[in-house]
VEXFI-248242 format. One record per residue: x, y, z of N, C-alpha, C in turn. Coordinates in pm, whole numbers, padded with zeros to 5 digits, always signed. Each point is the difference from the previous one (the first is absolute). Layout:
% VEXFI-248242
XYZXYZXYZ
...
% end
This chain:
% VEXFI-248242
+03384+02811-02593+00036+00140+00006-00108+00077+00076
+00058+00091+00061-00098+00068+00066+00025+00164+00050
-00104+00062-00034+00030+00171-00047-00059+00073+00137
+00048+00095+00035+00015+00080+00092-00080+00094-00024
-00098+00065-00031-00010+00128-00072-00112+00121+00109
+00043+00128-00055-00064+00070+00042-00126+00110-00102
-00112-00032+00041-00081+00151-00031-00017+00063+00031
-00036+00125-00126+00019+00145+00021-00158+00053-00004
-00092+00053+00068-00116+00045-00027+00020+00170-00038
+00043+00044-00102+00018+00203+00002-00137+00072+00021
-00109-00085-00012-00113+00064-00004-00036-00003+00229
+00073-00056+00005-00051+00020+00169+00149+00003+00111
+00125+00005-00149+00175-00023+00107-00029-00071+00086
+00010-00111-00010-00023-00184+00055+00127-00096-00029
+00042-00027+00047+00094-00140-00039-00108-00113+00053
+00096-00168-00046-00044-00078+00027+00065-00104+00004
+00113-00050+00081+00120-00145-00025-00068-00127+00041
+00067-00067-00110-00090-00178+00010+00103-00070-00079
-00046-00118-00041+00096-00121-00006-00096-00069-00122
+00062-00072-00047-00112-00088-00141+00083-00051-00072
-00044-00155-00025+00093-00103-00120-00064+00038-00133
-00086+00124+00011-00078-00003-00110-00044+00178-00031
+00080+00080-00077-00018+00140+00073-00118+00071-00106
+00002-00082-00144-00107+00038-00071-00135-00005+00051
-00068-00112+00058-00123+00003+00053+00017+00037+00139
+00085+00049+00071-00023+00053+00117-00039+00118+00018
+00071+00054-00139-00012+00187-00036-00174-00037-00026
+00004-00073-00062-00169-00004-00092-00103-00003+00145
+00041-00041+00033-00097-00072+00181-00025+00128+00088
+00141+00089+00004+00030+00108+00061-00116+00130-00049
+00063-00020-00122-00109+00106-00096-00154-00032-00025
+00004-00117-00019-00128-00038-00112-00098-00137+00106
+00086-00056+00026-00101-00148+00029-00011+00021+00193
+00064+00037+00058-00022-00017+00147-00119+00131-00005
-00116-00112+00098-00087+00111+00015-00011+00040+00190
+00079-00020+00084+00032+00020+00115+00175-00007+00050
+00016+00101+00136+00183+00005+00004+00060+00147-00052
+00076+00023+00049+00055+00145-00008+00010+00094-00080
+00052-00140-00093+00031+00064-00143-00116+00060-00102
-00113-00047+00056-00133+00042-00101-00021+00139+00053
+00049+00054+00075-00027+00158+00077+00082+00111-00067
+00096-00077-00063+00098+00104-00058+00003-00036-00204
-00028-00046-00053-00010+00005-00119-00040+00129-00040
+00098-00034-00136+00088-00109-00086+00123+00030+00052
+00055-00122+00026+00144-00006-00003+00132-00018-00092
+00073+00046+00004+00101-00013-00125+00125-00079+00083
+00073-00084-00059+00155-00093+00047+00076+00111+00039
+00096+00056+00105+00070+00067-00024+00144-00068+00059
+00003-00146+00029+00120-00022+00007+00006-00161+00077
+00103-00063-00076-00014-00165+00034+00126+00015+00005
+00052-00144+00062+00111-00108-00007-00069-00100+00020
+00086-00120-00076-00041-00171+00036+00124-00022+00049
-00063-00140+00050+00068-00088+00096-00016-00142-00073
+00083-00080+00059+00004-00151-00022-00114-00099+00076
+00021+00079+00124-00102-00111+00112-00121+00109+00070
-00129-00065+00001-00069+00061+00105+00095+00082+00136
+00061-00071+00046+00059+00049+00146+00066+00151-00049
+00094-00046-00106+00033+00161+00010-00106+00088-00088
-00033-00051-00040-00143+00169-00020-00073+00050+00113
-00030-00092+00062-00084+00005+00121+00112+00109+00094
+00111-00041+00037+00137+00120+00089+00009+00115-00145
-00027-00008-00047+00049+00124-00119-00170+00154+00090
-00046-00114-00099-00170+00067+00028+00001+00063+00203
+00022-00045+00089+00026-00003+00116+00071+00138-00004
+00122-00033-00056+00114+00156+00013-00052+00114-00067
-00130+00006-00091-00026+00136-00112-00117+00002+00128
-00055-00050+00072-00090+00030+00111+00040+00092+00091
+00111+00008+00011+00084+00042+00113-00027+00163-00048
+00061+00073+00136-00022+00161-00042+00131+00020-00145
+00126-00040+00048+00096+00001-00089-00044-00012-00158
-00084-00167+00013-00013-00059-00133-00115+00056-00035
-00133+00090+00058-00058+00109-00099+00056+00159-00012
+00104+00016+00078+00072+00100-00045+00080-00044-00121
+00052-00127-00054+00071-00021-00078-00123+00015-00141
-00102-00056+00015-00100-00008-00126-00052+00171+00010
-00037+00096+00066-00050+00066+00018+00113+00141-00129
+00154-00105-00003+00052+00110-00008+00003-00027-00176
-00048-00147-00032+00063-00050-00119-00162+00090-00081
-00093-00020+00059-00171+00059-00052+00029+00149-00028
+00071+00111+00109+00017+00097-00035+00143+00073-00099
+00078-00130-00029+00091-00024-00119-00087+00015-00100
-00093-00091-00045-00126-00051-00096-00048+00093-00035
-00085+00133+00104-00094+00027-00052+00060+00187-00051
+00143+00042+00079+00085+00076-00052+00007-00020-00152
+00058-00129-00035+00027-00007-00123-00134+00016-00112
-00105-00071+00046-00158+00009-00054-00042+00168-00019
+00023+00108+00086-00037+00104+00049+00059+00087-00119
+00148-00019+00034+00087+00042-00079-00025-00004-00147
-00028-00110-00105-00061-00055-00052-00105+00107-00040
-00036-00007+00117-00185+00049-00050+00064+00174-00053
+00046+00032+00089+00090+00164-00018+00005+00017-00120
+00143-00088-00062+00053+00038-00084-00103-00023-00113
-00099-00093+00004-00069-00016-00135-00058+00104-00001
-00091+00064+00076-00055+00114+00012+00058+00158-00074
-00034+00029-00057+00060+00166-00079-00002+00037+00043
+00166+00041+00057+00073+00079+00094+00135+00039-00022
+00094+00085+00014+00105+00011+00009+00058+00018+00110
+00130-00022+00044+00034-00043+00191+00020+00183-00046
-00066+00005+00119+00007+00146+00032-00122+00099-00041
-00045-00064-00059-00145+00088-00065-00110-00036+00043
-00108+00075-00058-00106-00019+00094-00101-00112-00109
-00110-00061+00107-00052-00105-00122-00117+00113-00058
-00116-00110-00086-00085+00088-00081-00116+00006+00117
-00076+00024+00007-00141-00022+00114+00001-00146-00039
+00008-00062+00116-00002-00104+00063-00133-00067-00046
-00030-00146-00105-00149-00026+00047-00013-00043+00114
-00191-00035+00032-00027-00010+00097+00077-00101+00127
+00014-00108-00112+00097-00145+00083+00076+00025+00060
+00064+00094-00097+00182+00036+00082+00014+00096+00136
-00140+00048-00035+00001+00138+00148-00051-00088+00132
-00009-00143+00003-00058-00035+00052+00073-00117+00084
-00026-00158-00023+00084-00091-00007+00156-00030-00040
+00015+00050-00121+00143-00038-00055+00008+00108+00049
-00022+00113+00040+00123+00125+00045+00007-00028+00110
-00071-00046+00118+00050-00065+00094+00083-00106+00008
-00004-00132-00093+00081-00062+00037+00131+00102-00075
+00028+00011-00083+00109+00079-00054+00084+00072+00133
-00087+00099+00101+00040+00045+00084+00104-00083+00080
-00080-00107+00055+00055-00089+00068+00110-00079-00067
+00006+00007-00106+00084-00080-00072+00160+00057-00034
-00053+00143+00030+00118+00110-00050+00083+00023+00155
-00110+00008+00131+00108-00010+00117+00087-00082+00039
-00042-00153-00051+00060-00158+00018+00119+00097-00109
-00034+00022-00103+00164+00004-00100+00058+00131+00024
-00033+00086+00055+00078+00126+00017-00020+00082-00100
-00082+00026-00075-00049+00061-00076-00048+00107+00082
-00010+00126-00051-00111+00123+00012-00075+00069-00087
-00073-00002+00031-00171+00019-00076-00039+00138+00098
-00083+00066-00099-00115+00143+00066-00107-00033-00058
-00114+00015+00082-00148+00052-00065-00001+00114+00014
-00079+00051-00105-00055+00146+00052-00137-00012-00131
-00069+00072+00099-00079-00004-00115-00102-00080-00109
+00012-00144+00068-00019-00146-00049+00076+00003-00119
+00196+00004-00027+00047-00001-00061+00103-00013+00066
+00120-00113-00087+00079-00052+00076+00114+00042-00075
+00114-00017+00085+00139+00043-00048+00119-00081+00054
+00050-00100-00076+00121-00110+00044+00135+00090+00016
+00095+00012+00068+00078+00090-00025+00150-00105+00042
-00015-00124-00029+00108-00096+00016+00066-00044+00135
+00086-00095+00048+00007-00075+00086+00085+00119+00104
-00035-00053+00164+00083+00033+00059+00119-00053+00023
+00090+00052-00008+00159-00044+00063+00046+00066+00106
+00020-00087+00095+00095+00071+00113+00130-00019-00040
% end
């Protein structure tokens, strides 16, 4: 068997497609044990998306096609699926009501997570306001 997979770096928006009969210690190698190679520039990486195969040959043409502009437009679109839903997530846990305003923001949120949030809310059609270092979800767009 042999796995297809791609990583996700969010701390630097990185992908990474490869091939492995073995995807547990490859992640580990990726992250932890390779101390030279691409992948040590962008850690930590997280899985954000596999298929297996039967034979080397077709992982190897799989891996080939997610190379392609198409096939990282295809992963590019499944990561900003991911991190919508993560974002979203992060929203709703947050004390808020859709339409209201939040409490003063701690420091984290005015910062990192309200950026990715931002970004996370244009991928889903969401609209959001700052004003003020205070944010306001006001629910999805529909055309």
């Amino acid at each position: 068997m042999f796995t297809v997979y791609v990583l996700y770096s969010q701390k630097y928006n990185q992908i990474y497609i490869g091939y492995t009969s073995d995807l547990a210690n490859r992640f580990l190698s990726h992250n932890e044990l390779a101390t030279k190679g691409h992948t040590i520039k962008y850690r930590p990486w997280s899985i954000a998306y596999t298929e297996e195969f039967q034979t080397k040959a077709e992982a190897m043409k799989r891996e080939t096609q997610l190379k392609t502009g198409s096939g990282r437009e295809f992963i590019w679109h499944i990561i900003h699926q991911k991190l919508v839903v993560q974002m979203t997530r992060a929203l709703d846990s947050y004390p808020l009501a859709r339409g209201r305003q939040f409490d003063p923001a701690p420091r984290y949120l005015k910062t990192r997570l309200l950026q990715e949030i931002v970004m996370a809310c244009v991928f889903s059609g969401h609209t959001i306001f700052i004003h003020n270092n205070n944010c306001m979800k006001t629910g999805s767009n529909t055309n």
